[in-house]
C-alpha positions in Angstrom: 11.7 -9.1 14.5 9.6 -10.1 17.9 10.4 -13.2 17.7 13.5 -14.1 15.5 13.9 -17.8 16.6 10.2 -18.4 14.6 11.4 -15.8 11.9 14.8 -17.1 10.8 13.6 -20.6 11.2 16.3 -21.0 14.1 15.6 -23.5 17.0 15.6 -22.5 20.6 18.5 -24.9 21.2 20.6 -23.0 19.1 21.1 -19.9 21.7 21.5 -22.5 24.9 24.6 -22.3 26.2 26.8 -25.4 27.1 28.6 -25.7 30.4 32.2 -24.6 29.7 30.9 -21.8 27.0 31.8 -17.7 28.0 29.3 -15.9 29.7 27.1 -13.6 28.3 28.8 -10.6 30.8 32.3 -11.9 29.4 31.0 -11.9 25.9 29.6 -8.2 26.5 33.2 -6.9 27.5 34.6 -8.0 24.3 32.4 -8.6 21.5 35.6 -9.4 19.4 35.7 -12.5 21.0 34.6 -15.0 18.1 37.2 -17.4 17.4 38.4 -18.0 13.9 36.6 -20.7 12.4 38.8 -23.6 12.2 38.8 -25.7 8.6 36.5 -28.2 8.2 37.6 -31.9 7.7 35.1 -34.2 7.5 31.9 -34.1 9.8 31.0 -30.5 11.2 31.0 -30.3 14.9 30.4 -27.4 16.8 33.8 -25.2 17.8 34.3 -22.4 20.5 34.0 -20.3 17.0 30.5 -21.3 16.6 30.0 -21.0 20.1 31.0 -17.5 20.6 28.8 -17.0 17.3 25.9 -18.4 19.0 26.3 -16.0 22.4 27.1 -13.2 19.8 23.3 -13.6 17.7 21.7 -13.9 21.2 23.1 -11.2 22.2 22.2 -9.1 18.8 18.7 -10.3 18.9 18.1 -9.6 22.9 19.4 -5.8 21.7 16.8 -5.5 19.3 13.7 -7.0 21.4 14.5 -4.2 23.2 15.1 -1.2 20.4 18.9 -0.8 21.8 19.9 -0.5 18.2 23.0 1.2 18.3 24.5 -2.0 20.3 22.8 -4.3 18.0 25.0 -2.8 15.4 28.0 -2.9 17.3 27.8 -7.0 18.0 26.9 -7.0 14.1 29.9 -6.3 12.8 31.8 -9.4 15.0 29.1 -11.3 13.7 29.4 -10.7 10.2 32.4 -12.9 11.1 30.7 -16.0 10.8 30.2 -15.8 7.1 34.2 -16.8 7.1 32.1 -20.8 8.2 33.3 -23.6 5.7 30.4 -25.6 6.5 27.8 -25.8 4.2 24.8 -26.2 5.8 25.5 -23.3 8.6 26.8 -21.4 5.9 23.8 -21.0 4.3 21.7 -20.4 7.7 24.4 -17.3 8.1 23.9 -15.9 4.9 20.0 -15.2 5.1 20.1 -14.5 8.5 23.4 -11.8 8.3 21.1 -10.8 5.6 18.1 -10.2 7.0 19.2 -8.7 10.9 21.7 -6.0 8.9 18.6 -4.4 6.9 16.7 -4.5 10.1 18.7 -2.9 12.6 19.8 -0.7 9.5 16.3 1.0 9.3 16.2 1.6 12.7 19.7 3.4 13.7 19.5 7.0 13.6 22.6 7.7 12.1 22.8 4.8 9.2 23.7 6.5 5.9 23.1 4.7 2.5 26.6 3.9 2.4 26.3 1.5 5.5 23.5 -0.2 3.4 25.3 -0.7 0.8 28.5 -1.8 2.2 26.0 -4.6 3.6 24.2 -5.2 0.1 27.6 -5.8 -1.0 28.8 -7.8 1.5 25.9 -10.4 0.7 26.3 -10.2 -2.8 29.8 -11.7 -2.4 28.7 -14.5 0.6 27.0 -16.4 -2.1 25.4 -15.9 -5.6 22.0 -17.9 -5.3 20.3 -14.8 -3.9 22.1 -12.2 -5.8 19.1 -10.8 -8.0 16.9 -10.6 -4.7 19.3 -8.8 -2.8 20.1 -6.3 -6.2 16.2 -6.2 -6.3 16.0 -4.9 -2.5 18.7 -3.0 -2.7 17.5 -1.0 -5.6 14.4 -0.4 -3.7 16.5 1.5 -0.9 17.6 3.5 -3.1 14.5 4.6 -5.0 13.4 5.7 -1.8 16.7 7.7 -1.3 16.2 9.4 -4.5 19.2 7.4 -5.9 17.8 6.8 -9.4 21.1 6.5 -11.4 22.7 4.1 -8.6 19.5 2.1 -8.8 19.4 1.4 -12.2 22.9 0.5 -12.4 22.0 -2.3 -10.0 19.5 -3.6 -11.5 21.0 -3.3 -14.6 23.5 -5.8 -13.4 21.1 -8.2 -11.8 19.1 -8.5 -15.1 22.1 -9.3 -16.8 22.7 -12.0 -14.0 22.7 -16.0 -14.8 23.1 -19.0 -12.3 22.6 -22.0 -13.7 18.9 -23.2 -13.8 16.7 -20.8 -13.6 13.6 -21.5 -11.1 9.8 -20.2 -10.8 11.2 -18.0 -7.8 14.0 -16.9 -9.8 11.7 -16.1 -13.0 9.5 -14.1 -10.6 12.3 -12.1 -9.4 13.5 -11.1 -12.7 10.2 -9.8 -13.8 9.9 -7.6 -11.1 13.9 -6.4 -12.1 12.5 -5.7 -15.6 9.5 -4.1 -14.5 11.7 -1.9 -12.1 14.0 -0.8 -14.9 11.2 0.5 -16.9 9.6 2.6 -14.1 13.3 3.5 -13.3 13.3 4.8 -16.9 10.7 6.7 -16.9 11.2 8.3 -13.3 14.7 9.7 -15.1 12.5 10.9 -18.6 9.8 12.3 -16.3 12.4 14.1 -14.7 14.3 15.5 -17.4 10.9 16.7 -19.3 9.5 18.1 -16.1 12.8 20.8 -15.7 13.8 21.8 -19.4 17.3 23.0 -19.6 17.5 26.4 -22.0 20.8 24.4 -23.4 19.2 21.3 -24.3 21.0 20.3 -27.6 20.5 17.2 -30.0 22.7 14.6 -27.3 20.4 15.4 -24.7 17.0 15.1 -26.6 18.5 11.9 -27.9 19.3 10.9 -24.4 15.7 11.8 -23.3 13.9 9.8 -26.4 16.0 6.5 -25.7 14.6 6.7 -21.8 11.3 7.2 -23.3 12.1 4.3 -25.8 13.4 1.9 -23.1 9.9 2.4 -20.7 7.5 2.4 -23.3 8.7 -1.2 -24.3 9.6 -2.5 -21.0 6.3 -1.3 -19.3 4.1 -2.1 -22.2 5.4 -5.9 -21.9 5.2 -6.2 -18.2 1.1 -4.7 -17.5 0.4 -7.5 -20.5 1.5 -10.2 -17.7 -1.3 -11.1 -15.4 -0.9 -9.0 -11.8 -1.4 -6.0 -10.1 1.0 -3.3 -11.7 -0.5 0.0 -10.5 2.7 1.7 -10.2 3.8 0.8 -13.5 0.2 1.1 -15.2 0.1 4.5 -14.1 3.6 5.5 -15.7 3.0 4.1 -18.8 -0.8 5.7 -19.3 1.2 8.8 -18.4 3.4 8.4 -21.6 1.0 7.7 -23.5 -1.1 11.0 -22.9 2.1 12.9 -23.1 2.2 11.4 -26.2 -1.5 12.0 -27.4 -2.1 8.5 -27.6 -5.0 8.2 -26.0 -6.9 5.2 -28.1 -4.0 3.1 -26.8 -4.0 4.5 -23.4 -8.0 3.5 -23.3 -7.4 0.4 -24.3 -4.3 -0.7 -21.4 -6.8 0.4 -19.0 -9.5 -1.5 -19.9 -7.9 -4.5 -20.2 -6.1 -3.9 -16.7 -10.3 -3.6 -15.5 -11.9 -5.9 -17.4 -9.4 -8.9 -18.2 -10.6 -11.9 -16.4 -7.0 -13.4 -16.6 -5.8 -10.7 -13.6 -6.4 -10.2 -10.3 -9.1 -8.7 -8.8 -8.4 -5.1 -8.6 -10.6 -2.0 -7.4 -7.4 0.7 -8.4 -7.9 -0.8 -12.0 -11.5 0.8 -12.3 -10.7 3.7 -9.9 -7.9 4.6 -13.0 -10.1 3.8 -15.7 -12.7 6.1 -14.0 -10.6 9.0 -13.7 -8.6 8.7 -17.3 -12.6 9.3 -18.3 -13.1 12.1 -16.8 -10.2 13.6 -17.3 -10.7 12.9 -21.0 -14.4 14.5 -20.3 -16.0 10.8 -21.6 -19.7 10.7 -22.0 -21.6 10.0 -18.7 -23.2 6.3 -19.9 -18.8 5.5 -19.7 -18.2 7.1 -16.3 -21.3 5.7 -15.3 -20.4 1.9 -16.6 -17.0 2.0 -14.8 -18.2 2.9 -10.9 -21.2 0.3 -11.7 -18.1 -2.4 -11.8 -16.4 -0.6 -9.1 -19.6 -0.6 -6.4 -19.6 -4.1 -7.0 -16.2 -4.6 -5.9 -16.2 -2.5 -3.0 -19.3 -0.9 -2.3 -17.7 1.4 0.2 -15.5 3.8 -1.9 -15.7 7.2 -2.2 -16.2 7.2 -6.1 -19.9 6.2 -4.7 -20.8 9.6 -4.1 -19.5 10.6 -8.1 -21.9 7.1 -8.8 -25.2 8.6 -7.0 -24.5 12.5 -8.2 -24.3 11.0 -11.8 -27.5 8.5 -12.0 -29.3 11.0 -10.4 -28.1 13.5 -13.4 -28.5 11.7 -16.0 -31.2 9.3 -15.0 -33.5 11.2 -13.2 -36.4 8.9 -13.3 -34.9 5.4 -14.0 -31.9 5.1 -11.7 -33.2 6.6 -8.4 -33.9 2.6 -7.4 -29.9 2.0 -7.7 -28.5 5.7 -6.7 -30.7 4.9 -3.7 -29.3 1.5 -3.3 -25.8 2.8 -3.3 -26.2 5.5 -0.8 -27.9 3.0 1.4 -25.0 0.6 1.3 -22.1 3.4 2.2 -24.2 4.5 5.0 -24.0 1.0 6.5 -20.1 0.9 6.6 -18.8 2.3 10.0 -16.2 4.5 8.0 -19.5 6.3 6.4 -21.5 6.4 9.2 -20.9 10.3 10.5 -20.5 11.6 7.0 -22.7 14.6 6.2 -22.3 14.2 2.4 -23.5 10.8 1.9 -26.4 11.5 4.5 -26.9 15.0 2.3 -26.9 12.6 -0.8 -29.6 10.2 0.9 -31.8 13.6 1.4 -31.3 14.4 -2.3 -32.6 11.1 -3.5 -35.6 11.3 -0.6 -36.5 14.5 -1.8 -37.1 13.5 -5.2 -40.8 13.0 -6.6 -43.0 10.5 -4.8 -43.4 8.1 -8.2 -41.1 6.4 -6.4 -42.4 6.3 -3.4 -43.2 2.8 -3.3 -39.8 1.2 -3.9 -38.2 3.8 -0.8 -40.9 2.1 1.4 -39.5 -1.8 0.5 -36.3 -0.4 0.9 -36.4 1.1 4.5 -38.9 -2.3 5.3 -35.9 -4.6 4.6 -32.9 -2.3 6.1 -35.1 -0.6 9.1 -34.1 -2.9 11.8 -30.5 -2.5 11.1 -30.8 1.7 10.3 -32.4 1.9 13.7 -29.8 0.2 15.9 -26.8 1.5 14.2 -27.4 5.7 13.0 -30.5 6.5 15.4 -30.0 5.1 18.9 -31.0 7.5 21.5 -27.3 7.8 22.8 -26.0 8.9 19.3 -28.5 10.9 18.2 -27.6 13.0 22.1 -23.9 12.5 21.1 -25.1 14.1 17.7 -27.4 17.0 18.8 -24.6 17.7 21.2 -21.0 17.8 18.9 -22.5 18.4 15.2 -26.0 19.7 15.2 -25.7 19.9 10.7 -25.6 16.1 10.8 -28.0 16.0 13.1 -30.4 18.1 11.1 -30.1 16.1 8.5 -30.6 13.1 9.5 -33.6 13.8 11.3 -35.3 15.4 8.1 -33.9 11.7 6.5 -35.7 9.6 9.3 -39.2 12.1 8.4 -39.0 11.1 4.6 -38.9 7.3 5.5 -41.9 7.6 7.9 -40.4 7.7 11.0 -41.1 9.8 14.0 -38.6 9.3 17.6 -40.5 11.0 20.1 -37.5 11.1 22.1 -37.2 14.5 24.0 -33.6 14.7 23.5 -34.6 14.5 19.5 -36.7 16.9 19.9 -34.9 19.6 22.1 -31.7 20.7 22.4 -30.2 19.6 25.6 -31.1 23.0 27.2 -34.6 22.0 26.5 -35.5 24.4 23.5 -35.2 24.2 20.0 -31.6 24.8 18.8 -31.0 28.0 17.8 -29.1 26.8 14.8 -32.1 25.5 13.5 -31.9 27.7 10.5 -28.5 27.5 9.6 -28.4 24.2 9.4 -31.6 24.0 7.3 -30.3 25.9 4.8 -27.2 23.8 4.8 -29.1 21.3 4.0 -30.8 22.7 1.1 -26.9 23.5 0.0 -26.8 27.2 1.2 -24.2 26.7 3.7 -22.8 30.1 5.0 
């Protein structure tokens, strides 16, 4: 809300003030002062009621520029006046923009309850009816985060009951989302009920329990069919389906949320697929399969670590070329760049036999320049001796492997100019004996 001219689509002129309008002190001593709109006969022309409407959004939006939100809320509630306009076109302008300055200076008072967003959802819900799902939708997600589950799904139970004449590509889009949001909502309230067992559960309340179970499974299964990213929902209805031993069908949503080219690109879908593996202790070729799709989307993760530890496990001889290559590529991200466990897991893979000693020399030949600039300038590897000697250890014992000698003194020596007296500590860290 920096800049709510460009936000709401409102031009500048629309806050100047004309000669003989109140002034903005005047307004400020009475923010009651909107006129009633007069009727409308014919072609709209602007009225001291859409004048003092105009000083009274100025007014709201210079509040918030400046986080005085309790004021902003105050000149609100005269503006909220304006929805009482009979002209179509500023009508419409009033709506969305009542709309969308009440949620915002909602979030940010102190002492706003859920009932003061709800009076406003309401409020807009009765302005106009061609955002009526939308505003059900947003309001719904208010009250999620509120904890309000039963509340929630009784609104969007009545927005996905709603009709308006013809229904448009926006309008289709929302109403997926209000079906998808009932499912979850559904099984939020079965998770709930089967995660605190009452000791007087009777034949109603199991009933009541299986028709939320009912109600998700089919709403959830139709929805992660759809082409998008549904992680939220995904995850709930995998989460059914192991409570309910299926876990055929449960392998199969997943790997179509992975592997169909129809949806999005989407590094979650492999990071779940990874872990539903392991957590149903799948053979190591599987685990191995998924984080071979998942380095190619984003080399970076932290599965990568799993991905090396793995190949080198099960392929001792034939996948040191690509455990190599994947430990290589974290290191060069700035977010992996002081991490002692992917430089421990380069060590690993150095230390191995020499048969591959060949392919380790192409390797450092091509990515030398860059290694050199970015992990072993003479300032870091000071910084580095200085505030974590470990890392430092290791990769200096990294640098040896590849062939490379600094004859720097501060690489050498510690900066009191003798070798560290942690020496030893730290090599046995390395060699995973850390005290």
């Amino acid at each position: 809300m920096d800049d709510i001219e460009a936000e709401l689509n409102i031009s500048a002129a629309h806050f100047d003030s004309a000669g003989n309008e109140t002034t903005n002190e005047e307004f400020i001593k009475n923010p009651l002062l909107i006129e009633a709109p007069p009727k409308s006969y014919g072609n709209s022309r602007e009225t001291g009621f859409h004048r003092s409407s105009r000083k009274c959004l100025k007014i709201i939006r210079d509040a918030m520029l400046h986080h005085n939100w309790q004021t902003a809320a105050e000149y609100f509630t005269s503006y909220i006046q304006t929805l009482e306009d009979t002209t179509v076109q500023r009508a419409l302008l009033t709506r969305d923009v009542i709309w969308r300055l009440g949620t915002e200076i909602l979030h940010h008072l102190p002492n706003a309850s859920i009932d003061d967003f709800n009076a406003v959802y309401e409020i807009m819900k009765n302005a106009g009816v061609s955002n009526f799902a939308k505003i059900c939708l947003e309001q719904a997600y208010h009250l999620l985060l509120n904890g309000e589950f039963d509340e929630a799904k009784r609104q969007l139970s009545s927005a996905r009951h709603w009709r308006y004449g013809k229904r448009t590509d926006a309008q289709s889009l929302e109403m997926k989302l209000i079906n998808a949001y009932c499912g979850f909502l559904d099984y939020i309230i079965w998770s709930k009920n089967i995660s605190t067992p009452s000791e007087t559960e009777d034949v109603r309340s199991l009933h009541e329990i299986s028709k939320y179970f009912r109600q998700a499974s089919v709403t959830l299964s139709e929805i992660i069919k759809q082409p998008g990213i549904w992680d939220p929902f995904v995850l709930s209805y995998i989460t059914m389906l192991e409570h309910n031993h299926n876990i055929d069908e449960a392998l199969k949503v997943l790997q179509n949320y992975a592997y169909n080219k129809e949806f999005p690109s989407n590094p979650n879908a492999h990071v779940y697929l990874y872990q539903f593996l392991k957590r149903h202790n799948a053979p190591p070729a599987a685990l191995i399969s998924s984080l071979r799709v998942l380095h190619s989307v984003v080399p970076s993760h932290k599965l990568m670590l799993d991905f090396c530890s793995l190949l080198l496990k099960e392929h001792p001889e034939t996948a040191i070329k690509e455990a190599l290559l994947v430990c290589m590529d974290l290191l060069e991200y700035s977010s992996w760049k002081c991490d002692r466990d992917a430089w421990k897991c380069l060590l690993k893979i150095l230390q191995r036999p020499k048969n591959e000693h060949n392919l380790v020399k192409e390797e450092w030949a091509a990515r030398r320049s860059l290694w050199m600039a970015f992990h072993f300038r003479p300032y870091i590897i000071k910084m580095e001796s200085q505030k974590d000697v470990r890392l430092w250890r290791i990769k200096e014992r990294v640098l040896k492997l590849l062939g490379e000698d600094l004859h720097a003194e501060d690489f050498r020596k510690s900066p009191s100019g003798r070798r560290d007296r942690h020496h030893n500590a730290s090599e046995d860290y390395v060699n995973g004996s850390e005290s």
